[in-house]
N, C-alpha and C positions, 0 to 999 in steps of 0.2 A: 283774355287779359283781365287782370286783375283790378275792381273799382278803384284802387290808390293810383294805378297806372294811366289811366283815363284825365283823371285830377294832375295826374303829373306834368301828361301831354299837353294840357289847357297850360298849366302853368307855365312851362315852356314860352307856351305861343304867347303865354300873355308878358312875359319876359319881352320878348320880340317885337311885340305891338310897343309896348312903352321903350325899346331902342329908336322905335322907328317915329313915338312922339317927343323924344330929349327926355325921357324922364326914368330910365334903365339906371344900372348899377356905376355909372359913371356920373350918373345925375346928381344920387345919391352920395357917394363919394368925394366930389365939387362943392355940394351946395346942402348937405346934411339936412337932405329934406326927400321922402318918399313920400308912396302910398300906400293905405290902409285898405283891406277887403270888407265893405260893409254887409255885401250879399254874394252869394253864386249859388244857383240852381243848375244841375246838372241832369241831362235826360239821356237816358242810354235807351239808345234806338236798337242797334242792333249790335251782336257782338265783333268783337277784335280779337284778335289768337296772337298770343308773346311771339313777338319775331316779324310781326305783321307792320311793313309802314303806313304809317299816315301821313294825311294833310289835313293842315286845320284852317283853315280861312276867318279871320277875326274882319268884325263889323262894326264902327263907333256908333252906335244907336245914340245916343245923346251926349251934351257937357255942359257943364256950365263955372263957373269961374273956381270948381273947384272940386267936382265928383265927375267923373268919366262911367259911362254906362256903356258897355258893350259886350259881345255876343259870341262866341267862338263854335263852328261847327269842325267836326271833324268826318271827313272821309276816307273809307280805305283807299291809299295810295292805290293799287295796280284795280282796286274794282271798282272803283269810284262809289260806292256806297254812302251813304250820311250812317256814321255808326252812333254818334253821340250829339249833344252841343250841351254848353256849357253858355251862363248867361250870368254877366257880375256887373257890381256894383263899386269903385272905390272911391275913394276921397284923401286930398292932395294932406300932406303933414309934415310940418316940422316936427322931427326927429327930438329936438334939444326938449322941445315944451311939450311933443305927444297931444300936441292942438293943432286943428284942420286951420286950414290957412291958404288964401287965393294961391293960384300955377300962375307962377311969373306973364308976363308981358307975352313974350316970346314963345312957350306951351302953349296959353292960350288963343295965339294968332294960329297953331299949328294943329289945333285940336278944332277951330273955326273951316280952315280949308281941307281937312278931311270929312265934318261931317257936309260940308255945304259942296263938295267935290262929286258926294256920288249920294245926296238928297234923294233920286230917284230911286232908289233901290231897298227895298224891304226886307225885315229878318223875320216871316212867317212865322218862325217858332217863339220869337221875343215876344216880350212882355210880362213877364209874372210881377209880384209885388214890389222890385224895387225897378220895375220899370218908369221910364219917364215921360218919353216924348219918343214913340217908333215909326214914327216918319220919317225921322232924321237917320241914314243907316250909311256907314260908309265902310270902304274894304279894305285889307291888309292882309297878303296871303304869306305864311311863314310855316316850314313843315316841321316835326317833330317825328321822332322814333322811339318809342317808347324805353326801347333797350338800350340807347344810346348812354 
């Protein structure tokens, strides 16, 4: 599979993650306010073949009232392999002004009980430069197919 295809399947998942913290394309849409990508590092562990499904399991490694850190590993669907992971950075924005700006009341209560939900659990591979605090790891599984 092709490196744009890998980047894609993260996107996806990271699409997915932020449905599942209120802040996806209907957030956007309501409240004309996203996120910005400040970092991602990408590690291609082993390869994927076009046609091949995955799963990608994303991890909130840290937040704070305004940048969300976490972690996305991808496995081959049928052979359970770790083929890649993907580790990012972003930060919460008003859209009108293209200025970072606090996650509402309500993201932030939901971005608190996912990371404090599965505190016990570590992302081995996290940590590069815009890491923050990798004790804080929590989980959110969402699968992608690259051909989709």
């Amino acid at each position: 599979m092709n490196v744009a295809y890998y980047v894609l399947a993260f996107d996806r998942a990271t699409d997915s993650f932020y449905d599942e913290l209120g802040v996806g394309w209907s957030y956007l849409d309501r409240t004309g306010r996203s996120t910005f990508t400040l970092a991602m590092n990408v590690d291609y562990l082993r390869e994927v073949f076009a046609g091949d499904s995955v799963r990608i399991v994303t991890r909130l490694i840290d937040c704070d009232h305004k940048r969300i850190h976490y972690f996305h590993e991808m496995h081959h669907a049928t052979k359970a392999y770790l083929a890649a992971t993907s580790e990012l950075l972003s930060i919460h924005v008003d859209m009108a002004t293209r200025r970072s700006e606090p996650f509402p009341p309500d993201v932030q209560a939901r971005l608190a009980e996912l990371k404090a939900a599965h505190a016990a659990a570590a992302a081995s591979a996290a940590g590069r430069a815009q890491a923050r605090d990798p004790r804080h790891v929590a989980e959110v599984a969402c699968c992608a197919n690259p051909r989709s």
